[in-house]
SEKOL-805942 format. One record per residue (C-alpha): residue number from 0; residue in one letter; x, z, y. Coordinates in pm, whole numbers. Each point is the difference from the previous one (the first is absolute). Example, Ala and Ser with C-alpha at 12.3 -4.5 7.8 and 13.67 -1.06 7.14 Angstrom:
# residues 2
SITE    k  r       X       Z       Y
SITE    0  A    1230     780    -450
SITE    1  S     137     -66     344
***
This chain:
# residues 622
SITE    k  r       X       Z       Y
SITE    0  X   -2091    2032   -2344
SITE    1  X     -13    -116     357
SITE    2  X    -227    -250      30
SITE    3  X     154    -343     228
SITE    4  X    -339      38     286
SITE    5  X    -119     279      52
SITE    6  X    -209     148     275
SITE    7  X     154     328     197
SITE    8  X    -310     262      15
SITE    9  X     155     190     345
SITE   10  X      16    -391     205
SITE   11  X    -184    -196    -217
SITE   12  X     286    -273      23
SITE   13  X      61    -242    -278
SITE   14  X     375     118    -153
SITE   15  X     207    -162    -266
SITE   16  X     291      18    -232
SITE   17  X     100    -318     -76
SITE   18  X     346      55      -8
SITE   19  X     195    -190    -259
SITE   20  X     258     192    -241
SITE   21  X     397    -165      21
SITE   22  X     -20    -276    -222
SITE   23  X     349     145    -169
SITE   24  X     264     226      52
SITE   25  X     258    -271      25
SITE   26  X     -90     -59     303
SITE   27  X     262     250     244
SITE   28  X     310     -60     162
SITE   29  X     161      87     337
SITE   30  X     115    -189     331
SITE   31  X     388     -19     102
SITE   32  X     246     243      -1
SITE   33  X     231     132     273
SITE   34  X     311    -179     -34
SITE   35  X     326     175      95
SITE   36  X     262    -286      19
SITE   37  X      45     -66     388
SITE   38  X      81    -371     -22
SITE   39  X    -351     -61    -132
SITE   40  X    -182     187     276
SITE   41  X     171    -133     268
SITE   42  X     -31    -346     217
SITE   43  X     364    -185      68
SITE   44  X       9      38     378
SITE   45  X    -158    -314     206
SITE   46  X     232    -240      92
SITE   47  X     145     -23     351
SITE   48  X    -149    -217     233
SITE   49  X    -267    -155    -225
SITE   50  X    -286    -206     175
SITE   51  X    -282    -158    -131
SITE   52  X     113    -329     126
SITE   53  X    -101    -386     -57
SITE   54  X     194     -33    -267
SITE   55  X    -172     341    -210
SITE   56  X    -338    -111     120
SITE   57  X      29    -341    -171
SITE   58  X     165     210    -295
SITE   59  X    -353     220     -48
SITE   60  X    -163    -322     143
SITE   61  X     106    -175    -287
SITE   62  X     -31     300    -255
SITE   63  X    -365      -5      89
SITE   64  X    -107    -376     -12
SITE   65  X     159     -66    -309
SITE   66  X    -243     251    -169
SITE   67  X    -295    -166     206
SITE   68  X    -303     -49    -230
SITE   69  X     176     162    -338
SITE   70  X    -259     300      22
SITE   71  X    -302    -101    -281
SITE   72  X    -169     296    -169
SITE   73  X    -276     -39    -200
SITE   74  X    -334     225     -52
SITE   75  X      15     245    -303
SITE   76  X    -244    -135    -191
SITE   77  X    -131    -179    -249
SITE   78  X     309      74    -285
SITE   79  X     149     154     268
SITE   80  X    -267     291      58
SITE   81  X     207     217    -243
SITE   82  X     269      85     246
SITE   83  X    -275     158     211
SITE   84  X    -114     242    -299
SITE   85  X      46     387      41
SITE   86  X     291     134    -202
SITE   87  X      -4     331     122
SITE   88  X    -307     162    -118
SITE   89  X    -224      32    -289
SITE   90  X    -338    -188     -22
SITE   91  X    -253      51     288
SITE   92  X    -234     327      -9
SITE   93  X    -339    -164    -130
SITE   94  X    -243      40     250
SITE   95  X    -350    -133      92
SITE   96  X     -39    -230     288
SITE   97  X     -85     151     345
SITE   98  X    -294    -168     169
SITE   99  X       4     340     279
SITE  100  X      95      15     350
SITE  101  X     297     173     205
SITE  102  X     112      83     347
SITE  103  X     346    -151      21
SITE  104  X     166    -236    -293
SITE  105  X     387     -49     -37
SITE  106  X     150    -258    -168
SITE  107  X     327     110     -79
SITE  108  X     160     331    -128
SITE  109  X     339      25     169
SITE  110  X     168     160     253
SITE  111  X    -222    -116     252
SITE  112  X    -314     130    -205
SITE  113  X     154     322     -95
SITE  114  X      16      58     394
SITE  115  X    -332    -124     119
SITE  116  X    -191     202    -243
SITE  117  X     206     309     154
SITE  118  X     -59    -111     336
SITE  119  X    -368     -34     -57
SITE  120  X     -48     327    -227
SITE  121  X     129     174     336
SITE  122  X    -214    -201     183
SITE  123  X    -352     137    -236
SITE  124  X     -28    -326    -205
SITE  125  X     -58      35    -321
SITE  126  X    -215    -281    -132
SITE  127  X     329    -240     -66
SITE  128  X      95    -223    -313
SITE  129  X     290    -174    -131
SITE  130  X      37    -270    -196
SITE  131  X     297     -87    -181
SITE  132  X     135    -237    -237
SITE  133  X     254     170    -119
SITE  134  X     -28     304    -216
SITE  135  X     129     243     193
SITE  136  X     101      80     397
SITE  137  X     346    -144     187
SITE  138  X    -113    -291     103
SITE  139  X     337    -211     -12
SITE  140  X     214     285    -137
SITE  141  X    -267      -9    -319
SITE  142  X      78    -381     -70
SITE  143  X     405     -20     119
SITE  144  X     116     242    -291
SITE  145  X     320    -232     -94
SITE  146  X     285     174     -67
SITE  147  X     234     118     333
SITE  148  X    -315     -54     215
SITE  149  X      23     274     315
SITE  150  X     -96     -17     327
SITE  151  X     119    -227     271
SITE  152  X     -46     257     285
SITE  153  X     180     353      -8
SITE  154  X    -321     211    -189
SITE  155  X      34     262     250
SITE  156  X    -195    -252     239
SITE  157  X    -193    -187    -261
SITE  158  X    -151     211    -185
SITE  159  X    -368     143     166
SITE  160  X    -116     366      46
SITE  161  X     311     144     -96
SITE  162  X     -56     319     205
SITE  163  X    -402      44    -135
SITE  164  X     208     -44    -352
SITE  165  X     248     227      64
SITE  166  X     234    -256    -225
SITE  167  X     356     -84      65
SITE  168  X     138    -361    -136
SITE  169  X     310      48    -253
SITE  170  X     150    -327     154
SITE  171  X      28    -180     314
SITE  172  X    -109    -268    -120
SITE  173  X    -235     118    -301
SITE  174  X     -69    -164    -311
SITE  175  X    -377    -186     -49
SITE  176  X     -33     177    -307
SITE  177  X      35     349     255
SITE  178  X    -231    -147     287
SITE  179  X    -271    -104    -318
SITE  180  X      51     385    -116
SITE  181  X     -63     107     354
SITE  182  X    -292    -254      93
SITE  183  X    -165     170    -341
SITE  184  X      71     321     134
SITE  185  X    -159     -67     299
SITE  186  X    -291    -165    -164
SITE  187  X    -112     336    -181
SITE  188  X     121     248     306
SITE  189  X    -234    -189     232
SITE  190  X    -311     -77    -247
SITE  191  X      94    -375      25
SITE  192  X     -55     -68    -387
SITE  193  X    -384      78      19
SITE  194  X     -12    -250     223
SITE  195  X     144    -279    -167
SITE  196  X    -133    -258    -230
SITE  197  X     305    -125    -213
SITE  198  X      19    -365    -183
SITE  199  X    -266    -102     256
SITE  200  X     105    -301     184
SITE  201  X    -232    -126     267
SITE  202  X    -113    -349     -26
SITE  203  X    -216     -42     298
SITE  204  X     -97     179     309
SITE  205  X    -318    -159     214
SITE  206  X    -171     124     259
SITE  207  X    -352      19      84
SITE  208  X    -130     -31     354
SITE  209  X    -353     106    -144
SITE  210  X     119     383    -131
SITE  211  X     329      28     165
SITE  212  X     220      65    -231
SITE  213  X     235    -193    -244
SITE  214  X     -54     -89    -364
SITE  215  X     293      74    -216
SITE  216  X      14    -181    -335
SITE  217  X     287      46    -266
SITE  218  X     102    -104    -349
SITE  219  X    -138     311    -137
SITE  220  X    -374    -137     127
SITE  221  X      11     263     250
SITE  222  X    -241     -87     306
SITE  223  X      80     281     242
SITE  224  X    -105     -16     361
SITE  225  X     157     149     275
SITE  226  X     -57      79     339
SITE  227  X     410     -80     110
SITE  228  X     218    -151    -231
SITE  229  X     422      28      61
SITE  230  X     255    -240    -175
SITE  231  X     319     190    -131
SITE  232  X      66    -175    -176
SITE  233  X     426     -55     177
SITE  234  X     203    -324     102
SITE  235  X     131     -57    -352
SITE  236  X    -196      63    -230
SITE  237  X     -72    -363    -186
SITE  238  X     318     -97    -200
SITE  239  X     100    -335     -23
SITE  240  X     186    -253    -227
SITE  241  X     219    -253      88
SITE  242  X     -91    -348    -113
SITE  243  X     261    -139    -255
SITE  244  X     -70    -268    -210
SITE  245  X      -9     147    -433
SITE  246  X     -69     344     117
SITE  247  X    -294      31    -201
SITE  248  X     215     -95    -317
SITE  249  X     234     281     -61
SITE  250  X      -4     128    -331
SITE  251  X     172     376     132
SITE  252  X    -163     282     152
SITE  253  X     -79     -52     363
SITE  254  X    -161     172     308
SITE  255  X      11     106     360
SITE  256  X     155     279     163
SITE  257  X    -264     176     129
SITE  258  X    -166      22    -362
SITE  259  X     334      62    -183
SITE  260  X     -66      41    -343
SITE  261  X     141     290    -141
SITE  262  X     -58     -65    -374
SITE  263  X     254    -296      18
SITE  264  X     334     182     -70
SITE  265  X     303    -207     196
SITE  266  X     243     166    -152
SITE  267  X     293    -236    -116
SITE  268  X    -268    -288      75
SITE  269  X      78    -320     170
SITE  270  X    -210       4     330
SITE  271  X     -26    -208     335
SITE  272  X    -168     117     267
SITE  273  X    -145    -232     273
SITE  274  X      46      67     323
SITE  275  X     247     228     235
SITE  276  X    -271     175     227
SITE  277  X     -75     352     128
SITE  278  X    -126      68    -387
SITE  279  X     269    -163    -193
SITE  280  X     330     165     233
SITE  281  X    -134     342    -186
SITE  282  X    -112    -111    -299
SITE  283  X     345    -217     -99
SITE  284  X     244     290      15
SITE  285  X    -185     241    -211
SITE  286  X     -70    -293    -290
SITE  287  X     365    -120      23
SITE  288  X      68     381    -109
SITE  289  X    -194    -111    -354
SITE  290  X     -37    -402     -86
SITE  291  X     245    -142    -204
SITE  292  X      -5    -324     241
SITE  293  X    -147     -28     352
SITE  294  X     -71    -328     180
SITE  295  X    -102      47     385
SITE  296  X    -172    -322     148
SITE  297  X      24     -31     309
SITE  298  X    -135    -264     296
SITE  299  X      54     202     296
SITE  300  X     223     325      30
SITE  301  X    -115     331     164
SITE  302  X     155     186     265
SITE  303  X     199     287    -217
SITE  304  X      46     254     305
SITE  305  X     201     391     -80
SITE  306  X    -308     249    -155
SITE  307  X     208     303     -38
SITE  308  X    -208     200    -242
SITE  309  X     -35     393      16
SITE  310  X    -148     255     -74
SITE  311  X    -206     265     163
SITE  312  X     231     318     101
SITE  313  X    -133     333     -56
SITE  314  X      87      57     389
SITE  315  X    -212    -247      50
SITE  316  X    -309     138    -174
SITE  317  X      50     325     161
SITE  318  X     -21    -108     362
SITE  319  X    -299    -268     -90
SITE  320  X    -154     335    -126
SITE  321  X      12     198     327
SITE  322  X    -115    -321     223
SITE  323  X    -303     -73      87
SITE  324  X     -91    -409     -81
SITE  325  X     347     -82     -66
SITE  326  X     -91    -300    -199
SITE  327  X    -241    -124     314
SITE  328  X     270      71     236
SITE  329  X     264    -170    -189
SITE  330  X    -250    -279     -17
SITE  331  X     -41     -62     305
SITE  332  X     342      16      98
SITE  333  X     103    -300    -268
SITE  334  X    -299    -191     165
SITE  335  X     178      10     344
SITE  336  X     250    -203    -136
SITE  337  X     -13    -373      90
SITE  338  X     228    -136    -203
SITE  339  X    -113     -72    -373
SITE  340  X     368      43    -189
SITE  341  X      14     338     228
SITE  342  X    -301     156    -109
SITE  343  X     -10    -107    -316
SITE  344  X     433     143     -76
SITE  345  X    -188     345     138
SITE  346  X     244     179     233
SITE  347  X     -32     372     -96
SITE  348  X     131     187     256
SITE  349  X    -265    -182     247
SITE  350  X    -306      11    -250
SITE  351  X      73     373     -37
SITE  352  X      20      75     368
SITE  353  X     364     100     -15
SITE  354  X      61    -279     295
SITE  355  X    -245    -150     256
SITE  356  X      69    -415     -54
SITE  357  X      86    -190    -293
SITE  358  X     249    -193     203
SITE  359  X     217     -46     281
SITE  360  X    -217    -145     274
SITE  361  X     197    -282     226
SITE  362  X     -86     -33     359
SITE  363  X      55    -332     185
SITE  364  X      -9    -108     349
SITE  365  X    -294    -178      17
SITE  366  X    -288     -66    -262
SITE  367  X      22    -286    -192
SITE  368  X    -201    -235     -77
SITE  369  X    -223     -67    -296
SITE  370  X     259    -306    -130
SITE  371  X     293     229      67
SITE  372  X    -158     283    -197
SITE  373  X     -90    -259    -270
SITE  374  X     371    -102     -22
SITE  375  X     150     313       5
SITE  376  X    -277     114    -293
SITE  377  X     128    -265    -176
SITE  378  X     354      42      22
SITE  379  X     -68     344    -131
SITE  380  X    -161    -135    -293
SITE  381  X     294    -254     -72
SITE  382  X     234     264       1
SITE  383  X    -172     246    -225
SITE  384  X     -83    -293    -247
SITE  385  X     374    -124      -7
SITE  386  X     102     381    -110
SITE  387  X    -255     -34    -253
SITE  388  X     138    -345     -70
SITE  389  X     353     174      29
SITE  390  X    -119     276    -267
SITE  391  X     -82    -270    -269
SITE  392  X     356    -121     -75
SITE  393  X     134     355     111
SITE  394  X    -207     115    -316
SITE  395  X     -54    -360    -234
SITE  396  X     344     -93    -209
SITE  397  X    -118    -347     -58
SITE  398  X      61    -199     257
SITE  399  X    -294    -259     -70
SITE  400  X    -261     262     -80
SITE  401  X      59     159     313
SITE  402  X     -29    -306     164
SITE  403  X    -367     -36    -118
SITE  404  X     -47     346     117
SITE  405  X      22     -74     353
SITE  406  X    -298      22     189
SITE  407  X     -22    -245     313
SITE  408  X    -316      83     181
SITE  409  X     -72     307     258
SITE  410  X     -34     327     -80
SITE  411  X    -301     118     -61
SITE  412  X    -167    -361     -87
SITE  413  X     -42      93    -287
SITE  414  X     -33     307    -135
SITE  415  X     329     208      47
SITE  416  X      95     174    -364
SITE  417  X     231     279     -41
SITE  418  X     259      82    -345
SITE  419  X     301     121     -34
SITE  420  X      17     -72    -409
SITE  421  X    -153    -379      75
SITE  422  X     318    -167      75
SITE  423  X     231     167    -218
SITE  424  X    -256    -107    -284
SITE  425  X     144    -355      32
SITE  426  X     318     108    -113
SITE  427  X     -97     103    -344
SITE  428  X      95    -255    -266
SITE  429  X    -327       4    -178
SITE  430  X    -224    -110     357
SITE  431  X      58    -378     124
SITE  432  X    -185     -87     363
SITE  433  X    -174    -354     -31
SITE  434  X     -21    -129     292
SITE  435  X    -325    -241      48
SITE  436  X      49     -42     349
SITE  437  X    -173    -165     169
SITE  438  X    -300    -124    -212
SITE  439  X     -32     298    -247
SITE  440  X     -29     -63    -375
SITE  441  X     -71    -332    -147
SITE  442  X    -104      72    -314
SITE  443  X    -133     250    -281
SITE  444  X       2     -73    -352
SITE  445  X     -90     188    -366
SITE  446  X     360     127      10
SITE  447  X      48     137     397
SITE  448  X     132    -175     279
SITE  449  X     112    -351      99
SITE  450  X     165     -67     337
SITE  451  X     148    -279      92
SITE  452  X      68    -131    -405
SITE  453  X      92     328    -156
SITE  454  X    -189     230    -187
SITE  455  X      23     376      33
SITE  456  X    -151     126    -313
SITE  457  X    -231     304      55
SITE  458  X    -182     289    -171
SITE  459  X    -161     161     265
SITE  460  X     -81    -183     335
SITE  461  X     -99     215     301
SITE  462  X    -194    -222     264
SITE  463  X     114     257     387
SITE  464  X    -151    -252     247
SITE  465  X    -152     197     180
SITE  466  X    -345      31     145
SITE  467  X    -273    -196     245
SITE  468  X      77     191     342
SITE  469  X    -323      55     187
SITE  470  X    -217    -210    -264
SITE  471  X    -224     243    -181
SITE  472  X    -191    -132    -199
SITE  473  X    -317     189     141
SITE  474  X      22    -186     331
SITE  475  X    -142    -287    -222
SITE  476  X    -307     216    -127
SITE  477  X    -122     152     369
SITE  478  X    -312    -167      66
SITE  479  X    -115      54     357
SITE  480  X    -317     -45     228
SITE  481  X     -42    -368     -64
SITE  482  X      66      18    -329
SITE  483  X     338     -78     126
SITE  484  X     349     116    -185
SITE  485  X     283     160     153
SITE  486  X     231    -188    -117
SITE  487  X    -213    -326      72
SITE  488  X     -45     102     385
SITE  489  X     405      18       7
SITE  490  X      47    -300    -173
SITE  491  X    -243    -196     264
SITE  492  X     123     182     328
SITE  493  X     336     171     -81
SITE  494  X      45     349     -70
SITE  495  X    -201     183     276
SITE  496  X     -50     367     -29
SITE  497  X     -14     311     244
SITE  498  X     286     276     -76
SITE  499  X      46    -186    -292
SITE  500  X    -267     220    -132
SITE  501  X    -335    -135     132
SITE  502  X     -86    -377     -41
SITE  503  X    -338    -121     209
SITE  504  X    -273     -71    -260
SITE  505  X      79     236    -252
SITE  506  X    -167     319     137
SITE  507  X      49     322    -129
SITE  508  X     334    -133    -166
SITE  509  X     339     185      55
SITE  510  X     325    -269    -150
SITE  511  X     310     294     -50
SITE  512  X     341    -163      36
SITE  513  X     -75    -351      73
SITE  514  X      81    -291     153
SITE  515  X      39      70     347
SITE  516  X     -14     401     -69
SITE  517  X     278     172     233
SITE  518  X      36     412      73
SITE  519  X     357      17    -239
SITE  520  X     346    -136      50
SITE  521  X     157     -38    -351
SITE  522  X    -177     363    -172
SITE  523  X    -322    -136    -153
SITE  524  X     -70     381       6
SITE  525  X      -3     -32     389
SITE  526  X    -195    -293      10
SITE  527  X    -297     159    -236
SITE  528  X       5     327     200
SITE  529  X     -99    -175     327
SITE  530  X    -276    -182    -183
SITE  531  X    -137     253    -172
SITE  532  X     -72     208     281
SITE  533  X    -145    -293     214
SITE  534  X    -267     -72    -333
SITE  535  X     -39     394     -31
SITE  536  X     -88     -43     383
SITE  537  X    -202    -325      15
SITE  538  X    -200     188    -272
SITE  539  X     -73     298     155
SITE  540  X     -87    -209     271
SITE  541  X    -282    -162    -144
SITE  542  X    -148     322    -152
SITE  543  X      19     135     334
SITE  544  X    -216    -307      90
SITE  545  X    -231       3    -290
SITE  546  X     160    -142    -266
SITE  547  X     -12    -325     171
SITE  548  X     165    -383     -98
SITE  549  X     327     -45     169
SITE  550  X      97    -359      56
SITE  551  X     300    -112     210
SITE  552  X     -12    -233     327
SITE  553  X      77    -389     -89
SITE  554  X     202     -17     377
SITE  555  X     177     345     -90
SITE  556  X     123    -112    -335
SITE  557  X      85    -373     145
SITE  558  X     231     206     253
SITE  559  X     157     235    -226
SITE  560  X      67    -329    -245
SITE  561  X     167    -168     319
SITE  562  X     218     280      37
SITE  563  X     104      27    -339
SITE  564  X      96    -372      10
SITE  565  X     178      59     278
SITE  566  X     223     274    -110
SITE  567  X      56    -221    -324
SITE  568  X     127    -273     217
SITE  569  X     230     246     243
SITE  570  X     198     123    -304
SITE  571  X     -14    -291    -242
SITE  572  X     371     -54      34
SITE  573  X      59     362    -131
SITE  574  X    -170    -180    -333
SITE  575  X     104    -350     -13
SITE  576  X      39     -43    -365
SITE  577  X    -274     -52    -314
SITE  578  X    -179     332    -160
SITE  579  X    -314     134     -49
SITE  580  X      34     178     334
SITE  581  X    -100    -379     145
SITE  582  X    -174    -178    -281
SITE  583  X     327    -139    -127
SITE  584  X      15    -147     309
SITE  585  X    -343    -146      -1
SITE  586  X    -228     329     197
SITE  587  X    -155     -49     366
SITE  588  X     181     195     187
SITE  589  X    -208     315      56
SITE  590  X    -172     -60    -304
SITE  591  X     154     294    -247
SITE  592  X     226     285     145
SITE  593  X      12     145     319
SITE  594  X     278     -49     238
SITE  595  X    -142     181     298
SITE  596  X     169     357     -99
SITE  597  X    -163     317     -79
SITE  598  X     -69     109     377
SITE  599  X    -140    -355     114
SITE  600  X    -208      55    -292
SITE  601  X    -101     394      71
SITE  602  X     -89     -87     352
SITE  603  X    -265    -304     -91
SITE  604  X    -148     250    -277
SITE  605  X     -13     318     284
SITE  606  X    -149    -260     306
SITE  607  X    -227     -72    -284
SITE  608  X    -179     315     -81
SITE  609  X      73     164     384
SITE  610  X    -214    -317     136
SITE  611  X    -212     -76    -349
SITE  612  X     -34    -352     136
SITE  613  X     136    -212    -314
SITE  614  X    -300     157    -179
SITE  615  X    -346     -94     -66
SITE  616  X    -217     250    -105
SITE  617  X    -335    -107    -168
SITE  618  X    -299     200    -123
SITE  619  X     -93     109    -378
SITE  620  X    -239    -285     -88
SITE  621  X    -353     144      25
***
C-alpha cells in the first residue's frame, strides 16, 4: 500500500497520493451534440439600416435600470454550507498534518496549475506543492460536471499542451467531462499528482518579515511554509446563491450546478431550475430530454448566439499530426481577433492557416476618432444582438415566451452563450419559461416555487446562479507585512495591483487570473500561458539573485491601477448593463477585469522585466 507522505530516496522531496477515488459511477455524461438542421445553426440576417439610436438606447437604458439593485446572493453557509460539499469523490486520503517546509506552494489545481508546474519542471524546480480542496485535478472542469457542460471556446485553442500530449479533441467544442479526462491525463503524464495535496483547503496564508517566507495553514491543521506562494485558485471558483425569501424551507432535493448531485435521479421528476446563465443554457436542454415537468426561472435572459457543434475530422487529425505546434499557432491566431462574438464563433479556415485575416478589413479616408469608433462599435453590436433577437421568435412558437427571451443589453455584457437545442427546448409541451423579470423569484416554499401568487410545485430544485467573479475567497485569508489582508488593503484603497499579479506588501506572492490580470483576450488558456511564463521567469529571477524577497513598487502598481481604470472607463459603453463582469453594476471601474487588451498588457509585463524597475529586491533575512 502506498502510503499518503512519503519521502522520495533519489530527491529527498516530500511526495503524496492523496488523490480521492470518484465518489460514484453515476457521475458521466457528455457536452452537446452537432446539430444538423440548418435553421438552428444559423442567425436571421441583420436588419437593414439598423442603428443604435435614442430610441434603442433608452430601450437597453430602461432594460437595465429596471433590474437596478435586484442582485442579492447570500454566503453558503451556515445551513447553506451543504451546497459547497464535494460530490464527486470519495472521503479524503487520511493523512497526518504537515508542519515541513517547501520551495513554491500553489493554491489551486487547474489549468493554470497543471501549466506552471510544467513550466517550472523545465525550468529545474522541483520543490513545489499543491493544495487542493477538491479531490481530484480540473480545477473548474472538476466542480462544473452538470449535464451538457462543454467548453465555451473551440478546444482546439483551449485546451493546454496539446502538442507535448500528442492528444486531439473529439469536438470543437469538447465536453467537461473530456477536458476533466484530459486534465487527469495530464496530471499523471507530467508527475503533477505527487505534487498535490487533495481535500486540503487553505485557510490562511501570512507572511513573516523575520524568516521570509509565508505560513500556510489549512483545515487539515497543515502549517506549511513556503518560500513563494501562487493563488490558482481561477475567477470563478466560489458559487453563489441567490437570496430568496423560504429557500431554506423546501422539503425536495436541492443543489447547485457546479456540485450536481448525481444520486438524485430526474427522471419523470418535477424540477425548476433557477437561473438562465452560461451554466443553465447547457444544462436545460439535456434535462428537458428526461424530467417529466421543467420550470425555467428566469430574471434576466442570456444572449443565445449560433454554436454549430462538430466534430473533429479525421483530415483534420492527420494534418495536426504532421505540424509542428498547431494548437499554439492556432492559438495565437484566435487571439488576434478583436472582436469577442468573432473569436469566440472560431472561423476555421483562418485558425487553420488556410487564409491570412479573419475578416474583410475596411479602409476609410481619414482615421476616426475615438467617439466615431465607439459608435460604429456599437452599431455593430446592435446589429448582431437584433439577429440574435431576430433568432428567438425565428426559433420560439410562443409568442410571449419568446418575448421574455429577448435580451436588451450589448453583446458581450454579459457573458455571450451559445446552443442550438436551447431555444427549440421552449417548444416542448412539458417545459414552461417563468419569467421573473425583473426582480427574480419572490418566494420558496416546502412545495417549490412561488412567484408572483402561484405556486410551482417541485421535486428537485437546481439553484444555476452562478458564481462570485474575481472574489476568491483566499483574497480574504492573505495576511501581509503589517499583518495586513489582501483583501482588507483593497477594501481601504481600491483594488491596486501590478500585472494583476503582484500587489505591494505581499512579497513573494504571485495572484493567477485576478482582478486586474490581462495577457488573454477571451481564451483563459491564453491568458494563463502569458502568466505562467512571467512567474516561471520572476522565479528564476530571484534564484539567479539568491533566492531573494521580491516585492513590487507602491508608484509602479499605483500606475498600472490608473491604467487599468482608465481602460475600464474608455470601453464602459461596450458594457453598460448589470453582471458580474461589473459588480452588478456596483465595481470601481478598474477594479476586476482588464480592459487594456492582451498587447497593452504584454508590453507593461516585457518593459517590466527588460528594465526590472517595478521590482524590489530584498535580502534573505540574516
Amino acid at each position: 500500500m502506498t502510503l499518503p507522505i512519503r519521502t522520495d530516496e533519489a530527491t529527498g522531496l516530500t511526495i503524496f497520493n492523496t488523490r480521492a477515488a470518484k465518489a460514484t459511477e453515476r457521475i458521466t455524461g457528455k457536452g452537446y451534440s452537432p446539430i444538423s438542421d440548418e435553421a438552428l445553426t444559423t442567425l436571421p440576417p441583420p436588419p437593414p439600416g439598423a442603428v443604435f439610436n435614442a430610441e434603442e438606447q433608452a430601450k437597453y437604458r430602461s432594460y437595465k435600470e429596471a433590474r437596478q439593485g435586484a442582485a442579492d446572493y447570500i454566503a453558503m453557509e451556515g445551513e447553506f454550507a451543504r451546497y459547497l460539499e464535494d460530490v464527486y469523490s470519495a472521503p479524503p486520503i487520511e493523512r497526518e498534518a504537515l508542519t515541513d517546509s517547501c520551495e513554491i506552494l500553489v493554491i489551486g489545481a487547474g489549468f493554470a496549475a497543471l501549466l506552471l508546474w510544467y513550466k517550472l519542471r523545465e525550468a529545474g524546480f522541483r520543490d513545489v506543492r499543491v493544495c487542493e480542496k477538491g479531490g481530484d485535478v480540473g480545477g473548474t472542469w472538476y466542480w462544473n460536471r452538470y449535464p451538457g457542460i462543454a467548453c465555451d471556446v473551440e478546444s482546439y485553442s483551449y485546451l493546454p499542451l496539446l502538442e507535448e500530449m500528442g492528444y486531439f479533441p473529439t469536438m470543437k467544442f469538447a465536453s467537461g467531462f473530456e477536458i476533466l479526462e484530459y486534465c487527469q491525463s495530464m496530471a499523471e503524464k507530467l508527475g503533477f499528482y505527487e505534487r498535490c495535496l487533495f481535500h486540503t483547503t487553505v485557510e490562511r496564508t501570512e507572511w513573516d518579515q523575520s524568516t521570509g517566507r509565508w505560513t500556510v495553514s489549512t483545515d487539515r491543521g497543515d502549517k506549511m511554509r513556503a518560500r513563494y506562494v501562487v493563488l490558482a485558485n481561477g475567477s470563478l471558483t466560489t458559487p453563489k446563491l441567490a437570496r430568496i425569501d423560504g429557500m431554506e424551507t423546501f422539503a425536495g432535493k436541492a443543489f447547485h450546478t457546479s456540485r450536481w448531485d448525481y444520486n438524485v435521479d430526474l427522471a419523470g421528476k418535477r424540477v425548476g431550475i433557477i437561473g438562465t446563465g452560461a451554466s443553465a443554457v447547457q444544462v436545460i436542454p439535456e434535462i428537458a430530454k428526461v424530467v417529466g415537468e421543467l420550470y425555467v426561472f428566469q430574471r434576466t435572459p442570456s444572449t443565445i448566439d449560433v454554436r454549430d457543434q462538430r466534430m473533429t475530422t479525421q483530415e483534420e487529425i492527420e494534418t495536426w499530426s504532421n505540424e509542428p505546434n498547431w494548437a499554439k499557432q492556432r492559438r495565437e491566431r484566435l487571439a488576434r481577433i478583436s472582436s469577442g462574438r468573432t473569436a469566440l464563433k472560431g472561423n476555421d479556415d483562418y485558425l487553420s492557416g488556410k487564409v491570412t485575416d479573419y475578416r474583410e478589413r475596411r479602409n476609410y479616408d481619414r482615421q476616426l476618432s475615438p467617439e466615431e469608433l465607439m459608435e460604429r462599435q456599437l452599431n455593430t453590436n446592435f446589429r448582431i444582438m437584433e439577429q440574435i433577437r431576430a433568432r428567438v421568435d425565428a426559433i420560439v412558437k410562443d409568442p410571449k415566451t419568446a418575448a421574455a427571451l429577448k435580451p436588451y443589453y450589448a453583446y458581450g455584457c454579459k457573458r455571450p452563450t451559445f446552443h442550438d437545442e436551447y431555444l427549440p427546448t421552449f417548444n416542448l409541451p412539458h417545459v414552461t419559461l417563468v419569467d421573473t423579470a425583473p426582480v427574480g423569484v419572490s418566494r420558496i416554499n416546502a412545495n417549490g416555487v412561488v412567484h408572483e401568487g402561484k405556486e410551482y410545485p417541485l421535486d428537485v430544485l437546481i439553484y444555476a446562479t452562478g458564481f462570485q467573479w474575481m472574489g476568491a475567497g483566499s483574497f480574504n485569508m492573505i495576511v501581509g507585512r503589517d499583518g495586513r489582508t489582501l483583501r482588507g488593503k483593497w477594501a481601504e484603497e481600491g483594488v491596486k495591483t501590478f500585472l494583476g499579479l503582484h500587489s505591494h506588501g505581499f512579497p513573494n506572492l504571485f495572484i493567477m487570473s485576478g482582478p486586474q490580470s490581462g495577457g488573454g483576450q477571451f481564451n483563459f488558456t491564453r491568458t494563463i500561458e502569458g502568466q505562467t511564463d512571467y512567474v516561471a521567469w520572476l522565479l528564476k529571477t530571484s534564484r539567479e539573485r539568491g533566492n531573494c524577497i521580491v516585492d513590487i513598487a507602491k508608484d509602479s502598481e499605483i500606475a498600472y491601477a490608473e491604467h487599468c481604470r482608465e481602460a475600464d472607463i474608455r470601453t464602459r459603453p461596450l458594457r453598460d448593463c448589470l453582471s458580474y463582469y461589473n459588480g452588478d453594476g456596483n465595481a470601481e471601474p478598474g477594479s476586476l477585469a482588464y480592459y487594456g487588451g492582451p498587447q497593452k498588457w504584454h508590453e507593461f509585463r516585457a518593459a517590466a522585466q527588460a528594465s526590472l524597475e517595478p521590482y524590489v529586491f530584498e535580502a534573505l533575512p540574516a
